[in-house]
PDB file with SEQRES, HELIX, SHEET and CRYST1 records, atoms N, CA, C and O in Angstrom:
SEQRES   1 A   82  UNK UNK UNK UNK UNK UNK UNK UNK UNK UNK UNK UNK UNK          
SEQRES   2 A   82  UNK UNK UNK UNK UNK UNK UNK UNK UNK UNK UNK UNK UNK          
SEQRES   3 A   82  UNK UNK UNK UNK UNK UNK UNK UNK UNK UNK UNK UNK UNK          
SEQRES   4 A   82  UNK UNK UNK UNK UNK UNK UNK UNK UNK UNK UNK UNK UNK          
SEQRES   5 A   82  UNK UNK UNK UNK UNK UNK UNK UNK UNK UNK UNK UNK UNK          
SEQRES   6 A   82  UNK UNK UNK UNK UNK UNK UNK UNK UNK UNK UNK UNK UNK          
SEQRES   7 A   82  UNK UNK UNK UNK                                              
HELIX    1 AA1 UNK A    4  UNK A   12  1                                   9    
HELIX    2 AA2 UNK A   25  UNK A   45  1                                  21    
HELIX    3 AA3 UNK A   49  UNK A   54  1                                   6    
HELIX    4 AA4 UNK A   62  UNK A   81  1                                  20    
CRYST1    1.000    1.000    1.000  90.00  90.00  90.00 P 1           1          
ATOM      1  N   UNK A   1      -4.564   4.703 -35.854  1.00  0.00           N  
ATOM      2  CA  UNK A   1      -4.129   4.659 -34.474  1.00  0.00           C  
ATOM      3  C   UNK A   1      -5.247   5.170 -33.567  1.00  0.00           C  
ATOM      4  O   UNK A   1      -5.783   6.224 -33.910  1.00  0.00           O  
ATOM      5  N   UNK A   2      -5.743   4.463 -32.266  1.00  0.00           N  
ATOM      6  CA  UNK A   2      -6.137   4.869 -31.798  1.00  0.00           C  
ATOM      7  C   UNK A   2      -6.443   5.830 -30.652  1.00  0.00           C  
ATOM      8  O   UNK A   2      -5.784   5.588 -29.641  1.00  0.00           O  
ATOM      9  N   UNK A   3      -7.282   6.860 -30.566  1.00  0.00           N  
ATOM     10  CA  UNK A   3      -6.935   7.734 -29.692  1.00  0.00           C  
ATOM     11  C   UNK A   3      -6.831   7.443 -28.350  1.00  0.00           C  
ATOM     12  O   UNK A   3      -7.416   6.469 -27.876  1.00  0.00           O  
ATOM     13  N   UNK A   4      -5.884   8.472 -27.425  1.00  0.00           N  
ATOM     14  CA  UNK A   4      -5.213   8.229 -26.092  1.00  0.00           C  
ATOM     15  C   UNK A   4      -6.524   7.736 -25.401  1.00  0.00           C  
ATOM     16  O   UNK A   4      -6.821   6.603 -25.022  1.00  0.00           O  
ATOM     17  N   UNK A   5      -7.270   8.985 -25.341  1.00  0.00           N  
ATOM     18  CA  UNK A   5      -8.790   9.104 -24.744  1.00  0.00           C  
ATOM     19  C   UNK A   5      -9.270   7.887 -24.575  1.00  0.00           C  
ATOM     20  O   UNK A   5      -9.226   7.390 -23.450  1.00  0.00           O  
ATOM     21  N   UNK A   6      -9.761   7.253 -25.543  1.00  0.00           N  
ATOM     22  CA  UNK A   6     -10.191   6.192 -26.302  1.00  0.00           C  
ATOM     23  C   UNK A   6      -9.663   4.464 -25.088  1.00  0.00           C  
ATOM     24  O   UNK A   6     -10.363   3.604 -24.553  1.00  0.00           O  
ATOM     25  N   UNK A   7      -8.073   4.706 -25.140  1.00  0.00           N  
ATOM     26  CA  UNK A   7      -7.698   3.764 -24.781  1.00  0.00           C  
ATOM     27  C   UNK A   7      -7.683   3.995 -23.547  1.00  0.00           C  
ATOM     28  O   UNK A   7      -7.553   2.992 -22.845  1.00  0.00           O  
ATOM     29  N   UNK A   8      -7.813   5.430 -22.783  1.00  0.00           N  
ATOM     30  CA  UNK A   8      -8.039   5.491 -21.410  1.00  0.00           C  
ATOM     31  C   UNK A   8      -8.942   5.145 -20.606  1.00  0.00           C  
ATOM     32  O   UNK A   8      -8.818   4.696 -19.466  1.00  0.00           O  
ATOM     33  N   UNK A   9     -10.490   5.496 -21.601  1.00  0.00           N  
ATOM     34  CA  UNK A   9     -11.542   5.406 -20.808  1.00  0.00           C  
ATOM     35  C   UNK A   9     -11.689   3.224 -21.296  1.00  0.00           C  
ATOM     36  O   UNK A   9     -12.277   2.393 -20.603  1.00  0.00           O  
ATOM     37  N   UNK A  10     -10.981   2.968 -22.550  1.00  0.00           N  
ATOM     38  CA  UNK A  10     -11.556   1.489 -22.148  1.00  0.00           C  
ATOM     39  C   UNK A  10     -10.267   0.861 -20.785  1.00  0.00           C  
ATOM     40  O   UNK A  10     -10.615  -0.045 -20.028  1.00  0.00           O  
ATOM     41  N   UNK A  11      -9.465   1.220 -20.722  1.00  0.00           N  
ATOM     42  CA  UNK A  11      -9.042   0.904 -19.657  1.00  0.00           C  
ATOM     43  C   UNK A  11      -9.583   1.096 -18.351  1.00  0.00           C  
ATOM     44  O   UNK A  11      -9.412   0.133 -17.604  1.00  0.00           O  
ATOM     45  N   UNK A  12     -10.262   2.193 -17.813  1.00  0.00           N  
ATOM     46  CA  UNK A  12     -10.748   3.239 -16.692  1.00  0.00           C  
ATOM     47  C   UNK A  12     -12.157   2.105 -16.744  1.00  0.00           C  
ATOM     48  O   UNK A  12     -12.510   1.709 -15.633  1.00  0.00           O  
ATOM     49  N   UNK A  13     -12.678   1.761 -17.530  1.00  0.00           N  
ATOM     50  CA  UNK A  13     -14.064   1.037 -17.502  1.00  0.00           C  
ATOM     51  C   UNK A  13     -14.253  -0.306 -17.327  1.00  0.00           C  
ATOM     52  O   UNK A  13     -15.304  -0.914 -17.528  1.00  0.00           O  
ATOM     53  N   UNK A  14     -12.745  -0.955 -16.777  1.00  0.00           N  
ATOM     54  CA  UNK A  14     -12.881  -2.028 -16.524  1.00  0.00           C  
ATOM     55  C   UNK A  14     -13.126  -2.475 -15.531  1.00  0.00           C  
ATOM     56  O   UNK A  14     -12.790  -1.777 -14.575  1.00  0.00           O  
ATOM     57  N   UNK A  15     -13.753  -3.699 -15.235  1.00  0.00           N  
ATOM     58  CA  UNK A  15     -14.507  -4.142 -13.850  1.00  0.00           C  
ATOM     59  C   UNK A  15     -14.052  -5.265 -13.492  1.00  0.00           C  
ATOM     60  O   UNK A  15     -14.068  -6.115 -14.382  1.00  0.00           O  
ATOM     61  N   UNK A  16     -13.592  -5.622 -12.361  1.00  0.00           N  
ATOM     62  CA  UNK A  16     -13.330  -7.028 -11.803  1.00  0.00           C  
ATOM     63  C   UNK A  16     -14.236  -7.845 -11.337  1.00  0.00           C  
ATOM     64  O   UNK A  16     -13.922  -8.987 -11.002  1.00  0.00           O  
ATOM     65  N   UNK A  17     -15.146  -7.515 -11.270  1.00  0.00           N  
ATOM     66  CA  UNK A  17     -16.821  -7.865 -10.539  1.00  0.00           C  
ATOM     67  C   UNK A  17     -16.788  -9.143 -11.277  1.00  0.00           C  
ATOM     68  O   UNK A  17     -17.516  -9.972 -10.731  1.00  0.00           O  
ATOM     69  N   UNK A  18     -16.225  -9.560 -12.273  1.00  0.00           N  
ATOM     70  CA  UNK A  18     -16.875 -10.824 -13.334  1.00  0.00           C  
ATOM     71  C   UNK A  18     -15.636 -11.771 -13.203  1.00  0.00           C  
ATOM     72  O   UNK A  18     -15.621 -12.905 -13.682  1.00  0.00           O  
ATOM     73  N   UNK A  19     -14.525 -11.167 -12.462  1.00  0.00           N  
ATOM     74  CA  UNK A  19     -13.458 -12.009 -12.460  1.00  0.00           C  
ATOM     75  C   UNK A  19     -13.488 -13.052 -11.033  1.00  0.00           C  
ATOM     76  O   UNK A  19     -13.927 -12.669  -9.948  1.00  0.00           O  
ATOM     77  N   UNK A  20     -12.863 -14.598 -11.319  1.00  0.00           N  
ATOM     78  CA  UNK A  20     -13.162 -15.078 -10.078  1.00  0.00           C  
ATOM     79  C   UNK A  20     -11.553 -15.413  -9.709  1.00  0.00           C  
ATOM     80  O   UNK A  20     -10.659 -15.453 -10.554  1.00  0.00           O  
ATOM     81  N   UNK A  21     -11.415 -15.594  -8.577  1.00  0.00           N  
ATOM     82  CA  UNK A  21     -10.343 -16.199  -8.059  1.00  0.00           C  
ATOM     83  C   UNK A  21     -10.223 -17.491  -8.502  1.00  0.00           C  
ATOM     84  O   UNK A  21     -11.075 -18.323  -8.816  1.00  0.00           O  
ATOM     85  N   UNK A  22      -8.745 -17.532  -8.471  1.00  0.00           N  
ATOM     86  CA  UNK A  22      -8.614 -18.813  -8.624  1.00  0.00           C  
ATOM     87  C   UNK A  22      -6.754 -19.052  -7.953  1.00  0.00           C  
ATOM     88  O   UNK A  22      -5.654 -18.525  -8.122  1.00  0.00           O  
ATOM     89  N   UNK A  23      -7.294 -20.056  -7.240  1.00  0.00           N  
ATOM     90  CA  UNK A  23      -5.976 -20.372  -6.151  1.00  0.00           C  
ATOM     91  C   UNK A  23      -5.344 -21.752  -6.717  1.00  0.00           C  
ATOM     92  O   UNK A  23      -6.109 -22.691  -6.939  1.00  0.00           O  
ATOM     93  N   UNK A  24      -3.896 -21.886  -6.961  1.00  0.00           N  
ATOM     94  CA  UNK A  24      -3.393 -22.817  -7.692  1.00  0.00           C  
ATOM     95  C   UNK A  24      -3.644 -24.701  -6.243  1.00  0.00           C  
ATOM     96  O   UNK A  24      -4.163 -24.339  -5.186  1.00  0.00           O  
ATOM     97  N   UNK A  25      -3.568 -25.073  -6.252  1.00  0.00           N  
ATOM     98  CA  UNK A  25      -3.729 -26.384  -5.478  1.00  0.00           C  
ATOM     99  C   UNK A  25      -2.985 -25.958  -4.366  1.00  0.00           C  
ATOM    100  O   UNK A  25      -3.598 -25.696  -3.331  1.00  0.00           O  
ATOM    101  N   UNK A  26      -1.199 -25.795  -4.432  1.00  0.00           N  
ATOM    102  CA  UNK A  26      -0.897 -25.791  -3.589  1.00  0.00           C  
ATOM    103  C   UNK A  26      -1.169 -24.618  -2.430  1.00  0.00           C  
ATOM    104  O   UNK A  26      -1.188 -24.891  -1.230  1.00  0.00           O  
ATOM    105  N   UNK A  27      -1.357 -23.394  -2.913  1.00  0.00           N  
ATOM    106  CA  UNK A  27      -2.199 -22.454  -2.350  1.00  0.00           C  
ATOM    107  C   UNK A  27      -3.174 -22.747  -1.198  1.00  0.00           C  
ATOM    108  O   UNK A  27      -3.140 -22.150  -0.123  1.00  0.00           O  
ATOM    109  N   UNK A  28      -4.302 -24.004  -1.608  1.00  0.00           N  
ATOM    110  CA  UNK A  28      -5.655 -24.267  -1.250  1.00  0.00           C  
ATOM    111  C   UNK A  28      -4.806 -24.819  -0.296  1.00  0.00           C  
ATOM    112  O   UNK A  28      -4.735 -24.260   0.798  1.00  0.00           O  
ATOM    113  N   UNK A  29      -3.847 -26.283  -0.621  1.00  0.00           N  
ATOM    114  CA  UNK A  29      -3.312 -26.976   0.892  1.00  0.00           C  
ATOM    115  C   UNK A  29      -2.515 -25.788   1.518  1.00  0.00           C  
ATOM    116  O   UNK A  29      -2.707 -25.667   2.728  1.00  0.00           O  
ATOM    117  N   UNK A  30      -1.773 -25.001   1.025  1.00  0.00           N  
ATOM    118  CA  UNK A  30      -0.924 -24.712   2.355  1.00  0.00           C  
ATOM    119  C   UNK A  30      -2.020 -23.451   3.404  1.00  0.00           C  
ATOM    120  O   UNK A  30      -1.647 -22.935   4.457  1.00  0.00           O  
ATOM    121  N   UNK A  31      -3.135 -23.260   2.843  1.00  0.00           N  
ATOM    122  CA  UNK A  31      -4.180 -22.066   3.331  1.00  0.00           C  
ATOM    123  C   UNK A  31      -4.672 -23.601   4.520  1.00  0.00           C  
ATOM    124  O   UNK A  31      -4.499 -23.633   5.738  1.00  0.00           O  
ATOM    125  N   UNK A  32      -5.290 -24.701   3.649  1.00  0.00           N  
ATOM    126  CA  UNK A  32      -5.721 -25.623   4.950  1.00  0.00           C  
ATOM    127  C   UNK A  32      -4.799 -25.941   5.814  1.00  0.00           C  
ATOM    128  O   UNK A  32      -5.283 -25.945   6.946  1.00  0.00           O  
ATOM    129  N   UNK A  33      -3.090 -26.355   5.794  1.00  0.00           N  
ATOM    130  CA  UNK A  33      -2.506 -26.591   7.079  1.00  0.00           C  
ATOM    131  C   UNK A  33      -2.184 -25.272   7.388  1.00  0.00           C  
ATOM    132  O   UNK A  33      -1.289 -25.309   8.232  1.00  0.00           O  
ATOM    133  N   UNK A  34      -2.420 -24.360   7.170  1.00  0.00           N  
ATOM    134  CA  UNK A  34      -2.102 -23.009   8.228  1.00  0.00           C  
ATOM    135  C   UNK A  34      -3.574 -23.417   8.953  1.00  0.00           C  
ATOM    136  O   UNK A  34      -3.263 -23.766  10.092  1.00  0.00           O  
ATOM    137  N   UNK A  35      -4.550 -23.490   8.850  1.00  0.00           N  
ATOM    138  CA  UNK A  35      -5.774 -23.412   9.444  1.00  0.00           C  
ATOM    139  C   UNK A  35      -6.000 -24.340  10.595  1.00  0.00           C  
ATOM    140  O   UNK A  35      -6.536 -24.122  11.682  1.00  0.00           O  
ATOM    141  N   UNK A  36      -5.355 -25.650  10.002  1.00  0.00           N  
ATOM    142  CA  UNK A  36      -5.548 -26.659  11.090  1.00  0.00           C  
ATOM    143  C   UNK A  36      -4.054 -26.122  12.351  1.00  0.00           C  
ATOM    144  O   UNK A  36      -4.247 -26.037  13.564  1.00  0.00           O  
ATOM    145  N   UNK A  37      -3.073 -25.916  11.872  1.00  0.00           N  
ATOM    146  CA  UNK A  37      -2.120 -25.491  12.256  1.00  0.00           C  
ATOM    147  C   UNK A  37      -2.390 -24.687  13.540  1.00  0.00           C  
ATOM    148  O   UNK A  37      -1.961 -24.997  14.652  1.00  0.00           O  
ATOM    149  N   UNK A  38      -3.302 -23.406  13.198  1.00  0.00           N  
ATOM    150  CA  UNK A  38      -3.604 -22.145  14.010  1.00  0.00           C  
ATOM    151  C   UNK A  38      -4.506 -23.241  14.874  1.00  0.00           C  
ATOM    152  O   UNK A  38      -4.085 -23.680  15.944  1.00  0.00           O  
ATOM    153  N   UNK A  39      -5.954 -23.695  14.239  1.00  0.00           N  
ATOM    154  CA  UNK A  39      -6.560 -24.476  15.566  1.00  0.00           C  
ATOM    155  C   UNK A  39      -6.048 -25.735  16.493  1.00  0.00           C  
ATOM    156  O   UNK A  39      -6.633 -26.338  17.392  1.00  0.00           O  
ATOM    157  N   UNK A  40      -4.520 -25.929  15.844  1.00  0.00           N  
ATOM    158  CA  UNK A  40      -3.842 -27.189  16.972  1.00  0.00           C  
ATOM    159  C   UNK A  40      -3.510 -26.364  18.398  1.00  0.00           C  
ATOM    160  O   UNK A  40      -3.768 -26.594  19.580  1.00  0.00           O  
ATOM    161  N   UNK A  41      -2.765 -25.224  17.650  1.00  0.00           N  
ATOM    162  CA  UNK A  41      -2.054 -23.998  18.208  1.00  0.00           C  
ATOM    163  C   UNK A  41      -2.935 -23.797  19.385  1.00  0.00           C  
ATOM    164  O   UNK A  41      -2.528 -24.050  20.519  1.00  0.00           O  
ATOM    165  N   UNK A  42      -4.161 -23.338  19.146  1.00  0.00           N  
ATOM    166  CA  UNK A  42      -5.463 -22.741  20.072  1.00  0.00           C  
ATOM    167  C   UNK A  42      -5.412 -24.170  21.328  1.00  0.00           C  
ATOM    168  O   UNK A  42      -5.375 -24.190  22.558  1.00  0.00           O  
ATOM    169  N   UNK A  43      -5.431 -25.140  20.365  1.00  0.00           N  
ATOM    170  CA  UNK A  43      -6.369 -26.374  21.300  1.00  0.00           C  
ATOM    171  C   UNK A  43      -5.097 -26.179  22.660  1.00  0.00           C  
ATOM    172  O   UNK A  43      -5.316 -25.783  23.805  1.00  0.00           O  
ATOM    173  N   UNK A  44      -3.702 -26.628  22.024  1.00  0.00           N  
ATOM    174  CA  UNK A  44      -2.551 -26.874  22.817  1.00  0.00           C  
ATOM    175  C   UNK A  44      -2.491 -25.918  23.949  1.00  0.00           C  
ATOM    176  O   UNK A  44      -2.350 -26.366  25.087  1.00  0.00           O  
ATOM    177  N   UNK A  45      -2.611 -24.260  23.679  1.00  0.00           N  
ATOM    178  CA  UNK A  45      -2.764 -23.700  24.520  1.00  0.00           C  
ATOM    179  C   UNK A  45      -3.821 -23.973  25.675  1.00  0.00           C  
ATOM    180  O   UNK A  45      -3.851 -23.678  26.870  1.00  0.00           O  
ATOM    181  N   UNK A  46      -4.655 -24.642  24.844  1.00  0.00           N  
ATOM    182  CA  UNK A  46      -5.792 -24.420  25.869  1.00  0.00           C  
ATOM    183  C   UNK A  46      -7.118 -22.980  25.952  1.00  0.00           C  
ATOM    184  O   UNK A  46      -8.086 -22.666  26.645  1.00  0.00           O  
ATOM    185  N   UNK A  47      -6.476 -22.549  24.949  1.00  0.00           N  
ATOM    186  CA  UNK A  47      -7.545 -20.881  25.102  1.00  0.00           C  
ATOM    187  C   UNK A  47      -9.124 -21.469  24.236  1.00  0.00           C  
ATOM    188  O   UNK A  47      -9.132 -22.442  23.482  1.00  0.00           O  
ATOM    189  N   UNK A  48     -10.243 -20.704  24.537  1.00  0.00           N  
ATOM    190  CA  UNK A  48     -11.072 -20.971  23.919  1.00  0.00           C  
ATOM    191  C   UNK A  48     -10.595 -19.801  23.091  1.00  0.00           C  
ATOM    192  O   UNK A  48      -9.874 -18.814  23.236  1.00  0.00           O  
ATOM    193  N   UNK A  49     -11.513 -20.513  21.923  1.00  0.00           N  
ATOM    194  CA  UNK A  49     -11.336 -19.777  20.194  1.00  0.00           C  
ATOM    195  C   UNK A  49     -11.343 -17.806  20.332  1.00  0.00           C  
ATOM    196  O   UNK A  49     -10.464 -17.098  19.840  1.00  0.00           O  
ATOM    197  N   UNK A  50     -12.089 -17.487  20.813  1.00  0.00           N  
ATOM    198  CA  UNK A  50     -12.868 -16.305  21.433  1.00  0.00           C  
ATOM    199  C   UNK A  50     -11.520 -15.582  21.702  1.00  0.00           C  
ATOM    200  O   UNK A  50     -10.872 -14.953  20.865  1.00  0.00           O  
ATOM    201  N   UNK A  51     -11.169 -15.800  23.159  1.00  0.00           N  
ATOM    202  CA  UNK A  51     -10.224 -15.223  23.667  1.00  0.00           C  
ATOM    203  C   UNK A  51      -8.635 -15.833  22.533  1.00  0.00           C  
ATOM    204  O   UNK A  51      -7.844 -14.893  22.459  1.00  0.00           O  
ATOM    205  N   UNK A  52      -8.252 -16.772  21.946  1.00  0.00           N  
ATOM    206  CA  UNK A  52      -7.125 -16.902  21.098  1.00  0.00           C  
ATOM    207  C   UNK A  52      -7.423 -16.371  19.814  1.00  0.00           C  
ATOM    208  O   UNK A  52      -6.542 -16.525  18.968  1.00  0.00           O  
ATOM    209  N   UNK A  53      -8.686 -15.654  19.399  1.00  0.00           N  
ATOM    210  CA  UNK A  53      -8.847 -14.835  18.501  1.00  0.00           C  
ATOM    211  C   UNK A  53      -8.606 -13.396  18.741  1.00  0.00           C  
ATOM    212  O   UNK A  53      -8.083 -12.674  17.893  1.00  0.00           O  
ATOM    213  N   UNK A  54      -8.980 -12.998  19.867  1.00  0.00           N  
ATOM    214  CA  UNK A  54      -9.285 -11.614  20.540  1.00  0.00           C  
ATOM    215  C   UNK A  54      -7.131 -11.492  20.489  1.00  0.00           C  
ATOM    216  O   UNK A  54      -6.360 -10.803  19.820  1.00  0.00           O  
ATOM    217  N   UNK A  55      -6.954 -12.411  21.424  1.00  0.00           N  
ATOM    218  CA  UNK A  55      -5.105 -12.310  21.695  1.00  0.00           C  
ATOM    219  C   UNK A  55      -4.183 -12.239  20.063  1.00  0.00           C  
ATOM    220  O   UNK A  55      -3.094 -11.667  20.006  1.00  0.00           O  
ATOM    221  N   UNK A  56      -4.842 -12.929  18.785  1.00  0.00           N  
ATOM    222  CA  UNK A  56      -3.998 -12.741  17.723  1.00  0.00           C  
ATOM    223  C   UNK A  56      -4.126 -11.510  17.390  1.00  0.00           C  
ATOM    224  O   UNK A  56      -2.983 -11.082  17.225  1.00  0.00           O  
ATOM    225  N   UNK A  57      -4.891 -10.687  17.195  1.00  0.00           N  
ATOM    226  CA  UNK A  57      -5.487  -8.891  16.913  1.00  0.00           C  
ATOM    227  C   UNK A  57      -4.988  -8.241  17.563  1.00  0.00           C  
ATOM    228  O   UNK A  57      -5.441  -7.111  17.386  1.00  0.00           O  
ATOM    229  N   UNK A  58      -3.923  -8.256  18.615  1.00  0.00           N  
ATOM    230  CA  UNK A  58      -3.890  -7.144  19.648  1.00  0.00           C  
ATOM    231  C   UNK A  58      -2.228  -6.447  18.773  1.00  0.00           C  
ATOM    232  O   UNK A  58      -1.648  -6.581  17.696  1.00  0.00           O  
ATOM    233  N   UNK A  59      -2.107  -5.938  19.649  1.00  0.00           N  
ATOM    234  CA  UNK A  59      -0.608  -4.859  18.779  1.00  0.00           C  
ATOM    235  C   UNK A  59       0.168  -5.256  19.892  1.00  0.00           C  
ATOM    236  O   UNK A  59      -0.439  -5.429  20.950  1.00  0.00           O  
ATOM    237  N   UNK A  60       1.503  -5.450  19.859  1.00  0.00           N  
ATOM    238  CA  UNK A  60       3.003  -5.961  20.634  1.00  0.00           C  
ATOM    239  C   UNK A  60       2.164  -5.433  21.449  1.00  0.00           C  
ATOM    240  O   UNK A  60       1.259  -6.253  21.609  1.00  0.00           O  
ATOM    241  N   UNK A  61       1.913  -4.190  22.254  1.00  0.00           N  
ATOM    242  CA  UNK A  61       2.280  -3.469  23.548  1.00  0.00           C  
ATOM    243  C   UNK A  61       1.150  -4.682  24.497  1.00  0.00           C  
ATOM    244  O   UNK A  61       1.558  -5.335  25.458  1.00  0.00           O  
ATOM    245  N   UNK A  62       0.077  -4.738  24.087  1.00  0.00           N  
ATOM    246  CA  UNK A  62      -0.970  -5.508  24.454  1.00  0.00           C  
ATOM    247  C   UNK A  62      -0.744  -7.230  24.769  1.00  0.00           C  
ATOM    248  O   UNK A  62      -0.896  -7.890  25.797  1.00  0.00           O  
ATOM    249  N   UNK A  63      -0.368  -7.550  23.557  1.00  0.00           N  
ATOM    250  CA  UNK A  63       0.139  -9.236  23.652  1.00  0.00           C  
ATOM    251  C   UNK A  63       1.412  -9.157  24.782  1.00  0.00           C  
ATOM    252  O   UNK A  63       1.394 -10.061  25.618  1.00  0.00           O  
ATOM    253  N   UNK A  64       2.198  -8.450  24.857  1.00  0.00           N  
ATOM    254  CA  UNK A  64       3.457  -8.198  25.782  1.00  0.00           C  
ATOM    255  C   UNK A  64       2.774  -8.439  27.858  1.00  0.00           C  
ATOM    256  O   UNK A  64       3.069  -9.219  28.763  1.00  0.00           O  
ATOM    257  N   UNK A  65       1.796  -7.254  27.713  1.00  0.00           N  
ATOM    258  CA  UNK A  65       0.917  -7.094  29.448  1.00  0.00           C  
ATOM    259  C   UNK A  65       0.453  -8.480  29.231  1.00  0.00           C  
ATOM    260  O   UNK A  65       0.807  -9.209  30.157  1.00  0.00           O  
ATOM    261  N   UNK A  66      -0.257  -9.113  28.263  1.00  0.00           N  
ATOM    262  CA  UNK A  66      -1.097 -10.312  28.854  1.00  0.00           C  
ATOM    263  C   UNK A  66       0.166 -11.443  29.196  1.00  0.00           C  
ATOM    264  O   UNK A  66       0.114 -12.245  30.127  1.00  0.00           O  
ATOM    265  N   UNK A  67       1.173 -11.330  28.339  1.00  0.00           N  
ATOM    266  CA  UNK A  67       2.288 -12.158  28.878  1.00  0.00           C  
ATOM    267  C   UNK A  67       2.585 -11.872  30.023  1.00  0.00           C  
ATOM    268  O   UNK A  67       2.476 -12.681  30.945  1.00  0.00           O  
ATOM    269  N   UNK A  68       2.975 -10.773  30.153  1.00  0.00           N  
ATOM    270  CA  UNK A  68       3.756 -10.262  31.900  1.00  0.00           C  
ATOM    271  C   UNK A  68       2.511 -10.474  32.910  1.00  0.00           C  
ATOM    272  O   UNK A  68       2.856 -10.629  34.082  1.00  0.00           O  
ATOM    273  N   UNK A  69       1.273 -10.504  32.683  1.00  0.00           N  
ATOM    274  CA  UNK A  69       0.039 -10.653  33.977  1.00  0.00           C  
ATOM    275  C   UNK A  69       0.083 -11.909  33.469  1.00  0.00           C  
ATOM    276  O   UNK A  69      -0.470 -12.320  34.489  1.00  0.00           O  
ATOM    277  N   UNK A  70       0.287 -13.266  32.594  1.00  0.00           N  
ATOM    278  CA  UNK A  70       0.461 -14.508  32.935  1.00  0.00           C  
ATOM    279  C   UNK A  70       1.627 -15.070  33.215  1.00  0.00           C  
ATOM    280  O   UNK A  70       1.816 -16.176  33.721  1.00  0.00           O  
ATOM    281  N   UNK A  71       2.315 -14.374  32.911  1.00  0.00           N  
ATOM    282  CA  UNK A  71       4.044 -14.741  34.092  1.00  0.00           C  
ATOM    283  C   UNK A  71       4.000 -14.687  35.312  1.00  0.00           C  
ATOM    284  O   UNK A  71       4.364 -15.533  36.129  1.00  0.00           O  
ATOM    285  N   UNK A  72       3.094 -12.662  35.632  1.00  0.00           N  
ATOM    286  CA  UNK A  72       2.758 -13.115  37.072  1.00  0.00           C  
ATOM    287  C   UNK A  72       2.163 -14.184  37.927  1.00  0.00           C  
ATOM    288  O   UNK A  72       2.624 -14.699  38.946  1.00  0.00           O  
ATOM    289  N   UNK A  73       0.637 -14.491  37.076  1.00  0.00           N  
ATOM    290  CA  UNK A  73      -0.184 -15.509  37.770  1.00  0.00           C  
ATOM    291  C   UNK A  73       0.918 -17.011  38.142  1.00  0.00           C  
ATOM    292  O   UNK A  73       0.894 -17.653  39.193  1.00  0.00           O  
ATOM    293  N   UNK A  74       2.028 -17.335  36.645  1.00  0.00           N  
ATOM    294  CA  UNK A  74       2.606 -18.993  37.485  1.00  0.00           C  
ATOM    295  C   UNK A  74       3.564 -18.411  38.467  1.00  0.00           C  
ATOM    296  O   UNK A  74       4.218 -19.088  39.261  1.00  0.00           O  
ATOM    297  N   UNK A  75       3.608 -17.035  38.357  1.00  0.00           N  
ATOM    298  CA  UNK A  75       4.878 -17.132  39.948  1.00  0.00           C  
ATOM    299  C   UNK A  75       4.081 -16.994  41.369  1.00  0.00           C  
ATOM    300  O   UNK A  75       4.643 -17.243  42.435  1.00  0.00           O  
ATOM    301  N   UNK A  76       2.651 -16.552  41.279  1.00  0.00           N  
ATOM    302  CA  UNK A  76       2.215 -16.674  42.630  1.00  0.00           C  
ATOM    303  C   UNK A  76       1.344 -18.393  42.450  1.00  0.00           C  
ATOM    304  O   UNK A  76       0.906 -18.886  43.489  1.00  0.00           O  
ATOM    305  N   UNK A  77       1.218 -18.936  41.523  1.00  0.00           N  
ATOM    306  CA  UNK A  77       0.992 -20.272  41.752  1.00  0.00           C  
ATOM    307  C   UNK A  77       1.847 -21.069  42.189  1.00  0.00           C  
ATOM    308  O   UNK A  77       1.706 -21.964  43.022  1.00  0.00           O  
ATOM    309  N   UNK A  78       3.025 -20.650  41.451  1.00  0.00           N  
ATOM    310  CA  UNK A  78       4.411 -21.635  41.840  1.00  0.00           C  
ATOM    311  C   UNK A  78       4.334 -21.192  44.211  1.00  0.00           C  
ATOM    312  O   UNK A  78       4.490 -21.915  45.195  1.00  0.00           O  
ATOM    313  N   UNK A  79       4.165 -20.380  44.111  1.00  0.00           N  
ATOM    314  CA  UNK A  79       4.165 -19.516  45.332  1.00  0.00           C  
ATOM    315  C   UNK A  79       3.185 -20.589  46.532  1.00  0.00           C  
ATOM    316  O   UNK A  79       3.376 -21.143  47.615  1.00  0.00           O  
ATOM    317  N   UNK A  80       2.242 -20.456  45.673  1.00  0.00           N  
ATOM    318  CA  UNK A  80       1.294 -21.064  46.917  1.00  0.00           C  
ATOM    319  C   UNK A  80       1.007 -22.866  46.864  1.00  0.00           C  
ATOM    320  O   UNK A  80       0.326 -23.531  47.644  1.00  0.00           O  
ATOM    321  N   UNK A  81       1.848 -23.362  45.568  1.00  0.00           N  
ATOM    322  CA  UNK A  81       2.200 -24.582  45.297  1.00  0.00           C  
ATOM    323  C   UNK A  81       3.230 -25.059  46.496  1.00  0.00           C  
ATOM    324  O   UNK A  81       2.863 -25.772  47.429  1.00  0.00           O  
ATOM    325  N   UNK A  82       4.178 -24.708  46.380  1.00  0.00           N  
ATOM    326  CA  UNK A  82       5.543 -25.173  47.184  1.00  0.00           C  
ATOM    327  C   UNK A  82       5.954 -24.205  48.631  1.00  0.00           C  
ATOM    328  O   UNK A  82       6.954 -24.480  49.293  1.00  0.00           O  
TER     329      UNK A  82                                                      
END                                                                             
């Protein structure tokens, strides 16, 4: 039988460095339509990449003000429209 030690340190000495990923097919497609997905998302809005990258990173409190200061902006457009 072999000792505890023994089986600790070959466990403790193992390295993932040599291991590769590997993503089953459907994985690979559903990673590409999230991707095209997110850049339809961007185009539709209209945001350049930059700023619809900067807006996915932010935390509720943040994404919330840029909503309420672009709610404001269509009510004084609607404003000086009609």
């Amino acid at each position: 039988m072999q000792d505890v030690k023994q089986i600790i340190d070959y466990y403790h000495n193992i390295s993932d460095a040599d291991l590769v990923e590997h993503n089953p097919d459907f994985i690979v497609k559903f990673k590409q339509r999230k991707a095209q997905f997110l850049a339809n998302q961007k185009q539709i809005l209209g945001l350049d990449d930059d700023v619809a990258t900067w807006l996915s990173h932010q935390d509720p409190d943040t994404k919330s003000a840029v909503n309420t200061l672009l709610k404001n902006l269509m009510q004084t457009q609607k404003a000086v429209v009609y």
